[in-house]
DRENBAMAR-800745 format. One record per residue (C-alpha): residue number from 1; x, y, z. Coordinates in steps of 0.25 Angstrom, whole numbers, plus 2048, in hexadecimal, padded with zeros to 3 digits. Example, Ala and Ser with C-alpha at 12.3 -4.5 7.8 and 13.67 -1.06 7.14 Angstrom:
// DRENBAMAR-800745
   num    c1    c2    c3
     1   831   7EE   81F
     2   837   7FC   81D
END
This chain:
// DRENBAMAR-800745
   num    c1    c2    c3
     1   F80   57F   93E
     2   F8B   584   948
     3   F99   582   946
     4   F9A   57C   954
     5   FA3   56F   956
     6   F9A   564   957
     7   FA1   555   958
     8   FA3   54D   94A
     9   F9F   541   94D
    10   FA2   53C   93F
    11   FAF   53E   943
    12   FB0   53D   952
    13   FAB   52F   951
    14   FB1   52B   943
    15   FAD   51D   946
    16   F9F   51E   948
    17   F9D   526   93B
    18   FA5   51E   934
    19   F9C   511   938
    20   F8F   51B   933
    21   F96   51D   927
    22   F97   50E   925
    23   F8A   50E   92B
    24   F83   517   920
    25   F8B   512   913
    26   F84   502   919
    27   F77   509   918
    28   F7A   50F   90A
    29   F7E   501   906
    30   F70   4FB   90A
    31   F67   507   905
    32   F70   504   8F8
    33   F6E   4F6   8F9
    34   F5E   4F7   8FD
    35   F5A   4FE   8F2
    36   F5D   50E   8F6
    37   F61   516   8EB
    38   F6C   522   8EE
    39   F61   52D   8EC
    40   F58   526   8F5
    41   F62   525   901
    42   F68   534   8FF
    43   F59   539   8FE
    44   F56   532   90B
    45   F64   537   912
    46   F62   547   90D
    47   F53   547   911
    48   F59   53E   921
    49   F63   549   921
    50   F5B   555   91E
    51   F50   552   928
    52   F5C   550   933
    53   F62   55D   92F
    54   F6F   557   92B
    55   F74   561   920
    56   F82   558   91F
    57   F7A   54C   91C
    58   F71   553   913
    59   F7E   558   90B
    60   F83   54B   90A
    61   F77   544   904
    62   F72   550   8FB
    63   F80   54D   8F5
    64   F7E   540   8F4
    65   F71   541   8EE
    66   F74   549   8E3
    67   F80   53F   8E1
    68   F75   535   8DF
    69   F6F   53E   8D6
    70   F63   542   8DE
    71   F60   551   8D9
    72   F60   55E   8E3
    73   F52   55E   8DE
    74   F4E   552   8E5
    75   F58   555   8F1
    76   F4F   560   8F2
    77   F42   55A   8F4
    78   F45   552   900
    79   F40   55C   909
    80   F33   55A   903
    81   F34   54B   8FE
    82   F26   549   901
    83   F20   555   8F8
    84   F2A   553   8ED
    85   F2A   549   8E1
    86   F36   547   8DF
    87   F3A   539   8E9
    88   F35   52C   8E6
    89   F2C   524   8F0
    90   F38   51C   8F4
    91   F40   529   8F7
    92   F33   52E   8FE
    93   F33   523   906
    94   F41   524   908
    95   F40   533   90E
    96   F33   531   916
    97   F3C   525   91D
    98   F48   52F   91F
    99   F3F   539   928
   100   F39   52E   92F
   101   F4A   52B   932
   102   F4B   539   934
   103   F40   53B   93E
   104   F41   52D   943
   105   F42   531   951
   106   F31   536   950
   107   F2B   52A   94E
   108   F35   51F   948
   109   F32   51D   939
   110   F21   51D   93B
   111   F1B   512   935
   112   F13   51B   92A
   113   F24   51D   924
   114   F28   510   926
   115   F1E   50C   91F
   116   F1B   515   914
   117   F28   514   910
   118   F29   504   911
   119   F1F   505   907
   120   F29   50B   8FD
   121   F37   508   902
   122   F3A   4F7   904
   123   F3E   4F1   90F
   124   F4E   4F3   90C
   125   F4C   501   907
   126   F46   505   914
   127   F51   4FE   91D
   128   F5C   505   913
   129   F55   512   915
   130   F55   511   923
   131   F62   50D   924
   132   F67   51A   91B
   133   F5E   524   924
   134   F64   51F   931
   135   F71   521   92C
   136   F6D   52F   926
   137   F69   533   934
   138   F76   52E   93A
   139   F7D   538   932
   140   F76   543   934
   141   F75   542   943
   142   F83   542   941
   143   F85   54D   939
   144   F79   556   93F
   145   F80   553   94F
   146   F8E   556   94A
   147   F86   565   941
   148   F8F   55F   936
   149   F92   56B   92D
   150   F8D   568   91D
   151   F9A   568   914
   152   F9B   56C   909
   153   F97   564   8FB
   154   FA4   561   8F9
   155   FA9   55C   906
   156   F9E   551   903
   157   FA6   54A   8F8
   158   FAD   53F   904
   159   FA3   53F   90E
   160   FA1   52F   90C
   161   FAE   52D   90D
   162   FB1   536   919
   163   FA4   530   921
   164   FAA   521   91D
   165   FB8   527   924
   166   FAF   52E   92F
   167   FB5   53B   92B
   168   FA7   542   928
   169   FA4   54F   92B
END
């Protein structure tokens, strides 16, 4: 990346972020509420991130992660999720349904995903889900546009704080 000036629009527009903050703890509420458990959400959000090429976002949900208690092992295996035995078929579901997010501009989410992981996800999981990976894209459209720079571990500690005062990054 280039140490070029690019605008911060987290906080150029504090407002706006501030509303997708709200916006993305509302969505962490319903997952919460519809049945998605913290390793399933951060798993989903690392594998969005890493598939956009958002390093920020990947830092900040690998962090979360292992506060969760998901081990480097399994954050590992995400780039090969499908050859790999350690996710569940709710998990699987889960990162087959973050591509399709990912990659949503090919094809939409083709009928073989949607229903595939139907079959595994209910309903309110799968509306939870989405509303996780549309915000997970938010961010790192943000971040990618503005080549946020990757802080270090420590600079971490506040960032929910900071994105609730739109003061991130």
């Amino acid at each position: 990346m280039t140490a070029e000036h690019r605008v911060h629009l987290s906080r150029a527009a504090r407002p706006a972020y501030q509303a997708l903050a709200a916006f993305s703890k509302t969505v962490g509420q319903i997952a919460a509420d519809n049945g998605i458990d913290d390793r399933l959400k951060e798993l989903v959000q690392i594998h969005a991130s890493q598939l956009n090429g958002c390093a920020y976002c990947v830092r900040v949900h690998v962090e979360r992660a292992l506060a969760a208690g998901i081990t480097a092992d399994v954050i590992a295996q995400l780039a090969v999720w499908r050859d790999s035995g350690v996710f569940t078929d709710r998990e699987r579901a889960g990162l087959e349904l973050a591509e399709a997010y990912v990659f949503i501009h090919d094809e939409g989410i083709p009928d073989e995903v949607y229903d595939r992981v139907g079959s595994v996800l209910s309903e309110q999981e799968y509306v939870a889900l989405s509303w996780i990976l549309v915000s997970i894209n938010a961010f790192n459209r943000i971040a990618i546009a503005g080549r946020y720079s990757v802080p270090p571990r420590d600079d971490l500690v506040g960032e929910d704080k900071d994105a609730a005062a739109g003061a991130a990054w």
